[in-house]
Structure formats: structure tokens, C-alpha cells
C-alpha positions as CSV (number, residue, x, y, z in Angstrom):
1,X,8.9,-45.3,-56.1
2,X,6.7,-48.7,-56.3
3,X,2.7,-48.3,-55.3
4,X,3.3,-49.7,-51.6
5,X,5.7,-46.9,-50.8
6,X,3.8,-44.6,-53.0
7,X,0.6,-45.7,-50.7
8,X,2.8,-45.3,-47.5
9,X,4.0,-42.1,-47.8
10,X,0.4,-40.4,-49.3
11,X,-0.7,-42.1,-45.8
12,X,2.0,-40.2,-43.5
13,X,1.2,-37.0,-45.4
14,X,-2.5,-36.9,-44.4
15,X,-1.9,-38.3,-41.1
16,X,-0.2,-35.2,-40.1
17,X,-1.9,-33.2,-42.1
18,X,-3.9,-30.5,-40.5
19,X,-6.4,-30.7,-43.1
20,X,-7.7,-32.3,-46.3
21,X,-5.5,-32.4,-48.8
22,X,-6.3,-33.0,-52.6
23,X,-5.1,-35.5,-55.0
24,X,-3.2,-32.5,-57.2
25,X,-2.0,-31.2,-54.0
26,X,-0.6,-34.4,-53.0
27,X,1.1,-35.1,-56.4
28,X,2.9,-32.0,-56.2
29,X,4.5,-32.0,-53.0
30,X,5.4,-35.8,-53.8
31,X,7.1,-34.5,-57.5
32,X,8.9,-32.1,-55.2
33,X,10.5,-34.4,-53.0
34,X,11.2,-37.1,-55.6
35,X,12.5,-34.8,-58.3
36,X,10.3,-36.6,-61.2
37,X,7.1,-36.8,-62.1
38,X,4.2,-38.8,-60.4
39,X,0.6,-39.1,-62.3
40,X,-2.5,-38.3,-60.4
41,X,-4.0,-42.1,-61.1
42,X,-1.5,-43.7,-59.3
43,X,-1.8,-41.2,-56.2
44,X,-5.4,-41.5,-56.3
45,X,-5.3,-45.5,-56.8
46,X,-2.8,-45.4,-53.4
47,X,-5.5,-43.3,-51.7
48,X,-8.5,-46.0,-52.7
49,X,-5.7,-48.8,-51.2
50,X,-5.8,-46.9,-48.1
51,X,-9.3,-46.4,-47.7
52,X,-9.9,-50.1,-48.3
53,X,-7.4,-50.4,-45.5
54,X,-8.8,-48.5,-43.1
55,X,-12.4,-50.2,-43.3
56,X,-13.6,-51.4,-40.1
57,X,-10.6,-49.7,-37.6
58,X,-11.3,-46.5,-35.5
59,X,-10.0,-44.5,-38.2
60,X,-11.1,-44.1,-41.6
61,X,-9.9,-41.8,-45.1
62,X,-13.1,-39.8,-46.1
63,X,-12.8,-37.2,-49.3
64,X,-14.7,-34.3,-48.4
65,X,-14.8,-31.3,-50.5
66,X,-11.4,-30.0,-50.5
67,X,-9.6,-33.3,-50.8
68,X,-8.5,-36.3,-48.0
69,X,-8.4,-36.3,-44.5
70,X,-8.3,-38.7,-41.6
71,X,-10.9,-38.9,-39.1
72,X,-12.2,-41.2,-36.2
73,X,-15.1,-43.6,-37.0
74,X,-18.2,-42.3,-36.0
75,X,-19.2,-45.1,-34.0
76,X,-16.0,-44.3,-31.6
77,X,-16.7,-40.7,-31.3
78,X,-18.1,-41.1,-27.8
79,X,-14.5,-42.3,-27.0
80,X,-12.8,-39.8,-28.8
81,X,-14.4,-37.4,-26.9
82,X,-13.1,-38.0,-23.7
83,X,-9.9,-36.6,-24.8
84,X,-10.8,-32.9,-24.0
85,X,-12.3,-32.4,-20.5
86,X,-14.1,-29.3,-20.6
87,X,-17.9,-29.6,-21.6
88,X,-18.3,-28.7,-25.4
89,X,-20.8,-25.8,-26.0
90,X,-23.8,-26.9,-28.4
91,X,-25.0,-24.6,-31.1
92,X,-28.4,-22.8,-30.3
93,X,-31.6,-24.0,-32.0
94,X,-31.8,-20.9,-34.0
95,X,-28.3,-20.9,-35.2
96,X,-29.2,-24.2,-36.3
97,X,-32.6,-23.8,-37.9
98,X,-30.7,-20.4,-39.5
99,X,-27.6,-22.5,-41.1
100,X,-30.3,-25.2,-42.1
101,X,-32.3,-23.2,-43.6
102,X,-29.4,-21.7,-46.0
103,X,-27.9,-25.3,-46.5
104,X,-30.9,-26.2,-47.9
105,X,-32.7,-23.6,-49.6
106,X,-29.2,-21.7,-50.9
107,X,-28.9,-18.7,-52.0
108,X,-31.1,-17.5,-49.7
109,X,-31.6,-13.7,-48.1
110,X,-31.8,-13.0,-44.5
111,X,-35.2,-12.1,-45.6
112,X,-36.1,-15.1,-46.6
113,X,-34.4,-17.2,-43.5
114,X,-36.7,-14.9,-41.5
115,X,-39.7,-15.7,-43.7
116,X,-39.4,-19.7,-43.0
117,X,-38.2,-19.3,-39.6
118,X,-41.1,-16.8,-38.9
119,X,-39.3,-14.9,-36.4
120,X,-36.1,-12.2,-36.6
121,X,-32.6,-13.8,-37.2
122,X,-30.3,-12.6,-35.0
123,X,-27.1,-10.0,-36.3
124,X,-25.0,-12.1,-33.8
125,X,-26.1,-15.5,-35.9
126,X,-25.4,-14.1,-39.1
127,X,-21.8,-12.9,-38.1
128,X,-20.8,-16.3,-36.2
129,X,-21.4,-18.4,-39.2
130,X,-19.5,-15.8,-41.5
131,X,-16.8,-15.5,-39.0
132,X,-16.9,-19.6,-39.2
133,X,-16.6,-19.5,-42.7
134,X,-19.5,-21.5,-43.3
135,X,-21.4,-19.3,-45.2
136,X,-21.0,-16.1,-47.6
137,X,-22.2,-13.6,-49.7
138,X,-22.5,-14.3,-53.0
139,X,-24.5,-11.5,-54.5
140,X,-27.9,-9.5,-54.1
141,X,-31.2,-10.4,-55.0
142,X,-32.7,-8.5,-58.0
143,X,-35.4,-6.6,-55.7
144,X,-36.5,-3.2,-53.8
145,X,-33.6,-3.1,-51.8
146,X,-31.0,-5.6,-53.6
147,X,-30.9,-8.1,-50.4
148,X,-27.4,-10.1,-49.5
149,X,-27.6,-13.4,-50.8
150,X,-25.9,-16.1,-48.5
151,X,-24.2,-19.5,-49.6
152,X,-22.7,-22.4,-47.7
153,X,-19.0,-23.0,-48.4
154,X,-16.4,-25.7,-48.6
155,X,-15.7,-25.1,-45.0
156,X,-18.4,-26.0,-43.8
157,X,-18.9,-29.4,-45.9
158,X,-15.1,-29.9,-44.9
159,X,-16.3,-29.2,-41.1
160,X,-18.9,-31.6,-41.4
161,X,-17.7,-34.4,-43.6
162,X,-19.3,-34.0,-46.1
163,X,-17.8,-33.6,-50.5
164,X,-20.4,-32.1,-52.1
165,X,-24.2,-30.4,-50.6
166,X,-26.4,-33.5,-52.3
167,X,-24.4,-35.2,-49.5
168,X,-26.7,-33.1,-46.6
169,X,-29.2,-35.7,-44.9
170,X,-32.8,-36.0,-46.6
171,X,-35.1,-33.0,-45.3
172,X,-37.3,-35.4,-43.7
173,X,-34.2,-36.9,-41.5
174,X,-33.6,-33.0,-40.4
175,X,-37.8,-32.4,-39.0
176,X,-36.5,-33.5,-35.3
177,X,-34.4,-30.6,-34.5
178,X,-34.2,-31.3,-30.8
179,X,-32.2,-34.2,-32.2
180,X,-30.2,-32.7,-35.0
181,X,-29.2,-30.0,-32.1
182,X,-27.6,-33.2,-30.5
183,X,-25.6,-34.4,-33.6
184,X,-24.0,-30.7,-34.4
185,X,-21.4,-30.1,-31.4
186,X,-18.7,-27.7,-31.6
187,X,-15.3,-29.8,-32.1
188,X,-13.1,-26.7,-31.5
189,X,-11.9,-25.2,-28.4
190,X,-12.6,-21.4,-29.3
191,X,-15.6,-19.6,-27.3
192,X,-19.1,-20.2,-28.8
193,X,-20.9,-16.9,-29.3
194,X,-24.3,-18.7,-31.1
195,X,-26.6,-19.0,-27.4
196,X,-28.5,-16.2,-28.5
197,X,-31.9,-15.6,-27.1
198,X,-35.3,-13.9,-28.5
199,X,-34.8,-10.6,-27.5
200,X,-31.3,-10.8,-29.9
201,X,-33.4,-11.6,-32.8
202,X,-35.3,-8.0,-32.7
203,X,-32.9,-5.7,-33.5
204,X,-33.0,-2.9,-35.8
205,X,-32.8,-2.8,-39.5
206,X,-30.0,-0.6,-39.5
207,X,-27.7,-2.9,-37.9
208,X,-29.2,-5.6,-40.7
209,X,-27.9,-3.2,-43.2
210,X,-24.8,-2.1,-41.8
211,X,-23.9,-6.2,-41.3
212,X,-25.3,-7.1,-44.7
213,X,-22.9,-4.5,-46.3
214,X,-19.9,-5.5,-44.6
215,X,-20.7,-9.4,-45.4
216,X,-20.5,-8.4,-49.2
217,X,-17.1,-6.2,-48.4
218,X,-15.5,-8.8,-47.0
């Protein structure tokens, strides 16, 4: 297969593709339908062609942490958008200043969320982004009371374009949260549970326990 077909068929593949696919991943289903062999360079030079190609046009080929994907230019979103009628819910402010606050200062306990945000974070916050898979547990802090430690994960740089964390905005681009709240606006179609109010974020510490033992369970 010569580099132009090569580049053509790597482009079908992760224009249907449902999402990002890797460079290894790529090669392999390739090898499987050719029968031979085809090196990771020339997939990854085919996938540079296309991202060259794609410069300037309402789509574009980003890598974001688990490999390729498609997407619609940012500056076209607004358009994009049209396509799905009902209103998209927005994420609360403190399900935003909660996931914030682990993107940046990860690992983190709920503890110590609660510490910067100075108020209690709600059970229901906590559960929503685990249930997103945008963040886990990834041990327990070596104090009285061996505290869940919480992580971002690769779905949510994959969810939010992004390859690698030193990709997150500067901290002092994130001090307006009113318009962060804007930029983060659910792309799914499944119900948003995260409109939690004060009174959510004063629940008991047994129900912090029970969740922060089923978080490291799961």
C-alpha cells in the first residue's frame, strides 16, 4: 500500500471512529486487513499528512491522550451546536471548582478539595465525576484516617481535548470561574445530576466514608 492510500484509509478509520484511536492501534487493525506488516512511522507520518490537511477547514485531527480523533474547529462550535435542539445542562460552579481543584493540585483528598474550597463537597459531586470517569482513586494518604486520594484520568483529557495534564490552561486563565462555567458544557445527551445546592454539601461523614470506600473498591 503507497503513503496516499495508507493516509486515506488511517483517515476513514478515525472518521468513523467512535473514539481516539492510537498509532499502535491503528497499525494493527491495518496489518490485519493487509495480511503484512506496516511500521508505526509510516502510520504516524500519514496521520501528520492529514493533520496538515485539515488546517484551516471545520474539522481538524487532534491527539489527545489515548491516540487520534476528529473533532469540529473550535471556532465553528456555535454551529455545530445547533445540531441537537434541546438546551444542554451546564455543570454547577462547585462541580467545577471540585474537578478544578483535583486537575490541578492531583492527588488530592476530599479533605483537602474541602480545605481550598472552604466549604463541604457534596457526596453527589464526588460520585458524578467517578461515574464520568474523570477521576479515581488512586490510593490513601499516609494519615489518621488513611484519606481516598483522587486522580484525573485519560477520560477526562480525552473528554476535553486535551494529551497530556501540562496541557490544562495556566491557573491564572482559570481565576474567572463565572467564565470557565461557560466554556465546560456537557456534549452528551445523558441527564446531568451535578446542580447540587449548599445544603447537598453538608452531609454526614458517614456517607463520606461509606462513598470513599466504595471509590477505592471499584
Amino acid at each position: 500500500m503507497n503513503q496516499e492510500t495508507l493516509k486515506s484509509a488511517i483517515e476513514a478509520m478515525l472518521m468513523v471512529a467512535d473514539e481516539p484511536v492510537s498509532v499502535g492501534r491503528l497499525a494493527t487493525l491495518l496489518e490485519k486487513q493487509l495480511s503484512e506488516a506496516v511500521p508505526r512511522d509510516k502510520v504516524r507520518l500519514a496521520i501528520e499528512g492529514l493533520v496538515s490537511d485539515y488546517v484551516g477547514r471545520g474539522v481538524e485531527l487532534v491527539e489527545v491522550s489515548a491516540g487520534f480523533r476528529f473533532r469540529s474547529s473550535a471556532e465553528y462550535s456555535s454551529f455545530v451546536g445547533g445540531l441537537w435542539e434541546e438546551r444542554k445542562p451546564r455543570y454547577s460552579k462547585a462541580f467545577l471548582e471540585t474537578l478544578a481543584i483535583i486537575a490541578y493540585r492531583q492527588p488530592v483528598t476530599r479533605g483537602e478539595i474541602e480545605h481550598i474550597r472552604g466549604v463541604a463537597v457534596s457526596s453527589n459531586i464526588i460520585r458524578s465525576l467517578l461515574e464520568r470517569d474523570w477521576i479515581k482513586a488512586v490510593g490513601h494518604r499516609d494519615v489518621p484516617g488513611r484519606p481516598v486520594i483522587f486522580a484525573t484520568t485519560k477520560e477526562f483529557l480525552d473528554y476535553f481535548g486535551l494529551k497530556a495534564v501540562d496541557q490544562l490552561p495556566g491557573l491564572p486563565e482559570m481565576t474567572d470561574l463565572d467564565a470557565t462555567h461557560e466554556k465546560f458544557i456537557v456534549n452528551e445527551g445523558e441527564p446531568n445530576d451535578t446542580s447540587t445546592n449548599e445544603s447537598d454539601e453538608l452531609e454526614a461523614s458517614d456517607e463520606r466514608k461509606q462513598l470513599d470506600e466504595s471509590a477505592v473498591a471499584e
